[in-house]
C-alpha positions as semicolon CSV with decimal commas, in nm:
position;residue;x (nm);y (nm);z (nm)
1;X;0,000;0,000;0,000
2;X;0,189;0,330;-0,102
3;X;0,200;0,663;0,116
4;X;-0,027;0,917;0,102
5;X;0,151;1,232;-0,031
6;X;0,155;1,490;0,241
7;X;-0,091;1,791;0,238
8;X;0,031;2,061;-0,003
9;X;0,330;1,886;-0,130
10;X;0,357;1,786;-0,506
11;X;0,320;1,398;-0,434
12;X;0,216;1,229;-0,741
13;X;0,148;1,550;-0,928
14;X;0,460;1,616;-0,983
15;X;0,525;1,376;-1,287
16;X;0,247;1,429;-1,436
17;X;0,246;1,580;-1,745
18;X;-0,088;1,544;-1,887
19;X;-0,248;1,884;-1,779
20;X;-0,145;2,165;-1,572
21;X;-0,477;2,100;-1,316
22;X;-0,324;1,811;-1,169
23;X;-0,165;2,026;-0,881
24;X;-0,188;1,967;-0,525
25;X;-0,271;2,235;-0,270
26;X;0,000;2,397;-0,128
27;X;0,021;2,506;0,223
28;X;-0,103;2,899;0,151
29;X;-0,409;2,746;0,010
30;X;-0,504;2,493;0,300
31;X;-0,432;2,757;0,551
32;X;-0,689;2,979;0,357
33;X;-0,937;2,721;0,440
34;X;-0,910;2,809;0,811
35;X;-1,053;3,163;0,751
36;X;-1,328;3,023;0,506
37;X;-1,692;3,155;0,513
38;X;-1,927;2,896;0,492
39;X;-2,297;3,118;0,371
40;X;-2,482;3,052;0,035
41;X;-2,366;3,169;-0,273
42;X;-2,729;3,151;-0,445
43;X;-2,828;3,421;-0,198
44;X;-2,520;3,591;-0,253
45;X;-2,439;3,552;0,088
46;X;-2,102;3,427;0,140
47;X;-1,815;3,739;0,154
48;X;-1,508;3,486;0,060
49;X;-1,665;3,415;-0,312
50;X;-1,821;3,824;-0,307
51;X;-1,504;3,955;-0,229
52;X;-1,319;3,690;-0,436
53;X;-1,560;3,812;-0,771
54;X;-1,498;4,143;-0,726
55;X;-1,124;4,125;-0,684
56;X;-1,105;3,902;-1,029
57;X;-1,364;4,164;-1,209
58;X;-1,156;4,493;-1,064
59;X;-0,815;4,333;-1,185
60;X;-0,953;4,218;-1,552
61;X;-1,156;4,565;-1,528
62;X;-1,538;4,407;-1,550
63;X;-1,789;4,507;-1,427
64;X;-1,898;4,189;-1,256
65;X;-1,806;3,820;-1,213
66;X;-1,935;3,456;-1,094
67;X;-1,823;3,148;-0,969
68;X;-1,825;2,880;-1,170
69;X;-1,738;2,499;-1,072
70;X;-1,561;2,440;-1,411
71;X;-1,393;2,615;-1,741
72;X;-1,684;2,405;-1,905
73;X;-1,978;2,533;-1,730
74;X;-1,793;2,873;-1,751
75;X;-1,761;2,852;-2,111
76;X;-2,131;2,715;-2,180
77;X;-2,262;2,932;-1,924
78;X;-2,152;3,228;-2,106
79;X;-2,251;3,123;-2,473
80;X;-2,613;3,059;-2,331
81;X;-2,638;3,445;-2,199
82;X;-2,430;3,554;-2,535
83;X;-2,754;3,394;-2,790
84;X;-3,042;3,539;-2,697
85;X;-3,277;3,490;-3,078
86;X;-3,216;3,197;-3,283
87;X;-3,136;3,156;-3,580
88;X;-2,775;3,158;-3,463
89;X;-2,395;3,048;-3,530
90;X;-2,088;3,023;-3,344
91;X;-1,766;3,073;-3,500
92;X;-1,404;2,912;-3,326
93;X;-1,096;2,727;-3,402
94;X;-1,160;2,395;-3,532
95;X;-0,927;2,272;-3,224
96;X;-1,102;2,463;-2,986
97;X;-1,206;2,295;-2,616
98;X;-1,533;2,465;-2,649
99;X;-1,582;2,261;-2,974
100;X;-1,448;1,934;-2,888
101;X;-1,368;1,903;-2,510
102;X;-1,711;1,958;-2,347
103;X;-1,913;1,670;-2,452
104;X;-2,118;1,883;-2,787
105;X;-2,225;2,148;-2,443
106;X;-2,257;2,430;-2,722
107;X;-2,484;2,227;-2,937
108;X;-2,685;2,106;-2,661
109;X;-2,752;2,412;-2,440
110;X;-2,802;2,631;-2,695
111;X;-2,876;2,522;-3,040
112;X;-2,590;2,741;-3,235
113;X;-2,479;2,614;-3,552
114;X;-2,088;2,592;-3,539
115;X;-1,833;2,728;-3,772
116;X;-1,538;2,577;-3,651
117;X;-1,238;2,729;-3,854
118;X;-0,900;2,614;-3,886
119;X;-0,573;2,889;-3,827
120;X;-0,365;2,901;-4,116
121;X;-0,060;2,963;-3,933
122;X;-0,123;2,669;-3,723
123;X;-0,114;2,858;-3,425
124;X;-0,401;3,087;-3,347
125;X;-0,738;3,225;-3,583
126;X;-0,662;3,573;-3,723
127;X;-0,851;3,818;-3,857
128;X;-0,806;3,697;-4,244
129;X;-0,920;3,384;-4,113
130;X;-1,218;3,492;-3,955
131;X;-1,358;3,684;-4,236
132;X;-1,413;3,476;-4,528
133;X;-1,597;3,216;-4,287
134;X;-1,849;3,449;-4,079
135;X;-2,191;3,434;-4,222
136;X;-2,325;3,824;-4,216
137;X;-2,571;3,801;-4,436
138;X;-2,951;3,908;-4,522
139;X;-3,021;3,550;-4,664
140;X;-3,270;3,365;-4,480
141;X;-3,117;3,033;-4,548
142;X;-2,811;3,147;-4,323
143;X;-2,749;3,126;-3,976
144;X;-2,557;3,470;-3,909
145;X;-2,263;3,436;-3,735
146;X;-2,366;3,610;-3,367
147;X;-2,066;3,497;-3,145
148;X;-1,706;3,436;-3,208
149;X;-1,492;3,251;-2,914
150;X;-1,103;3,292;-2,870
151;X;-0,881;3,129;-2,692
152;X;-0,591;3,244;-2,501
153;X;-0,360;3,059;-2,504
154;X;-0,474;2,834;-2,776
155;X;-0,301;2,476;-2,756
156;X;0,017;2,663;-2,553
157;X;-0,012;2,960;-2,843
158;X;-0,048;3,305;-2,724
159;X;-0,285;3,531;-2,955
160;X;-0,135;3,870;-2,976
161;X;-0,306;4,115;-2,829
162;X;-0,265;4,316;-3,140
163;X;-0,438;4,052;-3,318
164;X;-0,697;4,004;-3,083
165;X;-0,800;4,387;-3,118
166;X;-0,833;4,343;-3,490
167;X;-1,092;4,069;-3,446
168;X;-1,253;4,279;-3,193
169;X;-1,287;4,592;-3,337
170;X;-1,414;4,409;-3,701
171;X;-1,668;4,248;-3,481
172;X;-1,789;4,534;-3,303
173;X;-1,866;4,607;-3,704
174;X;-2,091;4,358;-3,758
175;X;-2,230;4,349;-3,375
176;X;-2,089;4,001;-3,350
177;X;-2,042;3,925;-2,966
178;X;-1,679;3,803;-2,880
179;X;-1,611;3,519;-2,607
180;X;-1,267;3,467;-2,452
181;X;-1,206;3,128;-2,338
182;X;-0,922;3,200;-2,057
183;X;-0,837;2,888;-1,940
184;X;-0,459;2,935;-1,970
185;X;-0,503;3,333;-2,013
186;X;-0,262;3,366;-1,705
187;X;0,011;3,172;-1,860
188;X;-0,031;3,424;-2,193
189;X;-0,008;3,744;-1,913
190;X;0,321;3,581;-1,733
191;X;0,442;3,618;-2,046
192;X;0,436;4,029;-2,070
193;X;0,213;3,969;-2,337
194;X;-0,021;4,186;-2,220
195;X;-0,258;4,318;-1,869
196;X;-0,567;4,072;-1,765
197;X;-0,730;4,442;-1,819
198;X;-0,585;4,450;-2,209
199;X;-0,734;4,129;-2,317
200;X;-1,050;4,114;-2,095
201;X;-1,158;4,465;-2,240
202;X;-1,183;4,335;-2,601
203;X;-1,502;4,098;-2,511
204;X;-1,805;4,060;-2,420
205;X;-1,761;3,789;-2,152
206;X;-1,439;3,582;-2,047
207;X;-1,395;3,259;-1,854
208;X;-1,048;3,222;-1,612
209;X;-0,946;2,923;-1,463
210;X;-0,791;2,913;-1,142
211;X;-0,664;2,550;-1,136
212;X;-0,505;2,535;-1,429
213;X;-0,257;2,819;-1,444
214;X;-0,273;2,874;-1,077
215;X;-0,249;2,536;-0,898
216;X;-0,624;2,601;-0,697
217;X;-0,810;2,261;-0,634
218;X;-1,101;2,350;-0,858
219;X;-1,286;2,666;-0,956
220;X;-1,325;2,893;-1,269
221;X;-1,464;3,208;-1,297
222;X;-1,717;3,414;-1,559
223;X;-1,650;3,756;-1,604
224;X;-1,862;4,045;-1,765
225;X;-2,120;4,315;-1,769
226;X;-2,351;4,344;-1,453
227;X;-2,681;4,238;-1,696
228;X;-2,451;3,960;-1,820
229;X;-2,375;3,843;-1,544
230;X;-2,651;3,895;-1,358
231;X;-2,808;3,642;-1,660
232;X;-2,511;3,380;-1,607
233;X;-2,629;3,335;-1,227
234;X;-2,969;3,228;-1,408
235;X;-2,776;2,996;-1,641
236;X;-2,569;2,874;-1,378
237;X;-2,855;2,776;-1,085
238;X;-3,047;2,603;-1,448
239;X;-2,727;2,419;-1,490
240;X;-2,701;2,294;-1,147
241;X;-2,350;2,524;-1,042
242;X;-2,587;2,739;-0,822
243;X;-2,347;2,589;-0,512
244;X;-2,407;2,709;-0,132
245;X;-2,094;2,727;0,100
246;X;-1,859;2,831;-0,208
247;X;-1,648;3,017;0,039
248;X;-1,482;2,685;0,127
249;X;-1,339;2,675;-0,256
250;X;-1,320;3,050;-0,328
251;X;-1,099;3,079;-0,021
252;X;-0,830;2,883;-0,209
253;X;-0,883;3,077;-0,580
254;X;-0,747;3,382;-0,404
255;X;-0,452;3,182;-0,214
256;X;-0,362;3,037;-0,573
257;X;-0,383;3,404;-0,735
258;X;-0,198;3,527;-0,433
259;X;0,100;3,253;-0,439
260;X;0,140;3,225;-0,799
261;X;0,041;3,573;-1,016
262;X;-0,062;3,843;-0,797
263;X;-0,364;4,111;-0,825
264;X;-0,191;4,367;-1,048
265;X;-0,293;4,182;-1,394
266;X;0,035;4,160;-1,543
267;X;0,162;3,873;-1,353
268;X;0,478;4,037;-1,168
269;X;0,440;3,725;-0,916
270;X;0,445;3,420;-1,194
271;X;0,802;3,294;-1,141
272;X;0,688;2,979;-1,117
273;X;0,464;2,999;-1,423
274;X;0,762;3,177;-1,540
275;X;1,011;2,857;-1,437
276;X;0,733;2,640;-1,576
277;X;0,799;2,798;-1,899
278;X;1,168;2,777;-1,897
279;X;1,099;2,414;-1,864
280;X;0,878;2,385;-2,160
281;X;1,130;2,536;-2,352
282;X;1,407;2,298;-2,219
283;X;1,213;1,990;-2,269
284;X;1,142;2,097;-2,651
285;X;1,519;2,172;-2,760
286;X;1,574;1,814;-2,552
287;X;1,349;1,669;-2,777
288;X;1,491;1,832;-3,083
289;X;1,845;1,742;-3,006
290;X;1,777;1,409;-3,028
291;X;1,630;1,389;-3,345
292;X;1,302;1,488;-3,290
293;X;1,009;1,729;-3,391
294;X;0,776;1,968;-3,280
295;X;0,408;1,994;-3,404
296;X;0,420;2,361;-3,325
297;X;0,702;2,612;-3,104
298;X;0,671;2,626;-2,745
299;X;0,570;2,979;-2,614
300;X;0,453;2,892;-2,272
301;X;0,415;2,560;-2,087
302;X;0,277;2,335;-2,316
303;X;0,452;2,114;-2,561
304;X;0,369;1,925;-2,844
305;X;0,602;1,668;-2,947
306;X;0,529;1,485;-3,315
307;X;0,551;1,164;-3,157
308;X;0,409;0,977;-3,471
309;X;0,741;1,097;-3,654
310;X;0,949;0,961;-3,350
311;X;0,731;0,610;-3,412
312;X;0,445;0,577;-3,110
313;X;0,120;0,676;-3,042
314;X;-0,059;0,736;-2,742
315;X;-0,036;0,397;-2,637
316;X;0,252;0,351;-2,682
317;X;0,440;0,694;-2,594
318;X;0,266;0,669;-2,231
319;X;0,350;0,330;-2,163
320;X;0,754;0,450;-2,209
321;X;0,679;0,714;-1,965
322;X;0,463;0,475;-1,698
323;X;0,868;0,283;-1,673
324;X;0,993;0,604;-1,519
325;X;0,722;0,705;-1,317
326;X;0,571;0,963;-1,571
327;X;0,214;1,013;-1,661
328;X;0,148;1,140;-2,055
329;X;-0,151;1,140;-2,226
330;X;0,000;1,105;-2,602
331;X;0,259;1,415;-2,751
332;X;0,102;1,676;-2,538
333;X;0,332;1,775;-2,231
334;X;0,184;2,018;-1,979
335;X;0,456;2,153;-1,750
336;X;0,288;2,320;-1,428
337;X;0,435;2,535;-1,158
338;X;0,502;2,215;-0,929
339;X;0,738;1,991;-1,144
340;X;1,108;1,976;-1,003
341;X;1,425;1,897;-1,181
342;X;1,360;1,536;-1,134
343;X;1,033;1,563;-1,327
344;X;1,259;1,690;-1,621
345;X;1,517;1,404;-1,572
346;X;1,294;1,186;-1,572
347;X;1,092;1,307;-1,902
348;X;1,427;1,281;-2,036
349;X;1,484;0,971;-1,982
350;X;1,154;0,850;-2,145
351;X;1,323;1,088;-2,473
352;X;1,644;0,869;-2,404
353;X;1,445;0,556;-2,479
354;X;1,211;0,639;-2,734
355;X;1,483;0,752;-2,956
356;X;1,699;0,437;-2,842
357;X;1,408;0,223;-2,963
358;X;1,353;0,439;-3,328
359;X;1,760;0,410;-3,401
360;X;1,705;0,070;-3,307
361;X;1,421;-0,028;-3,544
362;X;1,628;0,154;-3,884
């Protein structure tokens, strides 16, 4: 029977490289817990998730914000309150987690025909691909494109802000609402790519995730105007999020903002995002030096190795990395703000042996 890892250490986390919301609590967060409020959220009665909302909305520069269990029910919370009269279409990346990481949610909740578009440059949508596939049209037999959703970072890939205010301003144009899909949008800021305030001001309504990026247990947040949000709180109770004692969660979203970006919105606190990044990097020119490619560069602390080139697939890849203790879910690394040294060494020796193997095999 193996050890239970000790409260807000790594433990098992800390080789595994198959998303950045396999963190454990660190001892900042559990010692939130002491001070947690324990009132009803539905009632708007609990001051940890109040205050917690209204520190998120002041640093992105919202208006309003609400808790939200997951970056799911974020996301699908907000498209719901962005459609309001059918007939209707949604516009993303083709790769896009709304589109194909939330069980068809868009489809289901609200009815929106997709356009799902893929980037050109492999990396994130631009404006020139946006254009040619909105539908703004008179024609009856259309459904006009009403929302476009970005992400930030998209796969690992930042979106410029510059870009991002092209798309915003064109759809402003065409009164096309604009969703950000934030999940990693902390990783993007650590960057100096730009404020929380910068990006957030270019849409309508935003989800952030505080477990990825930040290392909290759980909890996500939707941001917007007060009527917006005072809609998603609808949504939200209709999708069953409308929690009571969120205090008890919210409590650790601030310690995990606190601990790993800070509250000015340009991330002056990420180092370990920051050494999370560094470690991206390293793990990709490791890769490369041995032979290998890259589907696309790393920019922050995701990378995608073309494992099919190297000779595995998922199977195959993650059984390598189960020998040395490391957890992989196919050429997609995810470096978080936990992994040590050690996790690198021993990534590198999975590299060791998968390249042993391909030499082997010519």
């Amino acid at each position: 029977m193996s050890a239970c890892p000790t409260w807000g250490s790594p433990g098992n986390a800390q080789h595994d490289f198959r998303t950045d919301s396999h963190t454990t609590p660190t001892m900042h967060m559990l010692d939130a817990l002491l001070n947690a409020t324990f009132d009803d959220d539905v009632f708007r009665e609990d001051s940890s998730t109040v205050q917690l909302e209204a520190a998120v909305a002041k640093m992105a520069g919202c208006e309003d914000a609400c808790f939200a269990l997951t970056g799911t029910m974020a996301n699908q919370i907000a498209l719901r309150v962005l459609f309001e009269q059918p007939p209707y279409a949604l516009l993303a990346d083709k790769r896009a987690h709304i589109l194909n990481y939330e069980a068809g949610g868009t489809a289901y909740l609200t009815g929106a025909m997709v356009q799902a578009v893929a980037p050109l440059n492999n990396l994130f949508l631009t404006l020139e691909d946006i254009k040619p596939r909105a539908t703004i049209t008179e024609d009856v037999q259309k459904a006009p494109t009403k929302v476009i959703s970005l992400e930030n970072t998209a796969h690992g890939a930042i979106t410029p802000l510059a870009e991002m205010r092209r798309i915003s301003a064109w759809a402003r144009q065409h009164d096309i609402k604009l969703h950000l899909d934030g999940a990693r949008l902390f990783q993007a800021v650590a960057t100096g790519a730009g404020s929380v305030r910068d990006f957030c001001a270019l849409f309508d309504t935003i989800h952030v995730d505080f477990s990825k990026n930040l290392g909290a247990p759980i909890g996500t947040m939707v941001l917007g105007s007060r009527d917006i949000i005072a809609r998603a709180r609808r949504v939200r109770k209709a999708l069953g999020g409308g929690l009571r004692p969120t205090g008890l969660i919210c409590v650790m979203m601030r310690a995990a903002v606190e601990e790993n970006f800070g509250w000015e919105g340009r991330g002056e606190l990420a180092h370990g995002m920051r050494r999370s990044h560094a470690m991206a990097k390293r793990l990709g020119t490791e890769w490369q030096q041995r032979g290998g490619h890259l589907i696309r560069p790393v920019e922050t602390n995701i990378v995608w190795l073309d494992i099919r080139a190297a000779g595995y697939i998922a199977e195959t890849f993650a059984a390598v990395g189960a020998k040395y203790g490391v957890k992989l879910d196919g050429g997609r690394l995810v470096v978080h703000y936990q992994m040590t040294e050690d996790s690198v060494q021993r990534m590198l020796q999975v590299f060791d042996e998968c390249f042993a193997i391909s030499k082997a095999r010519l």
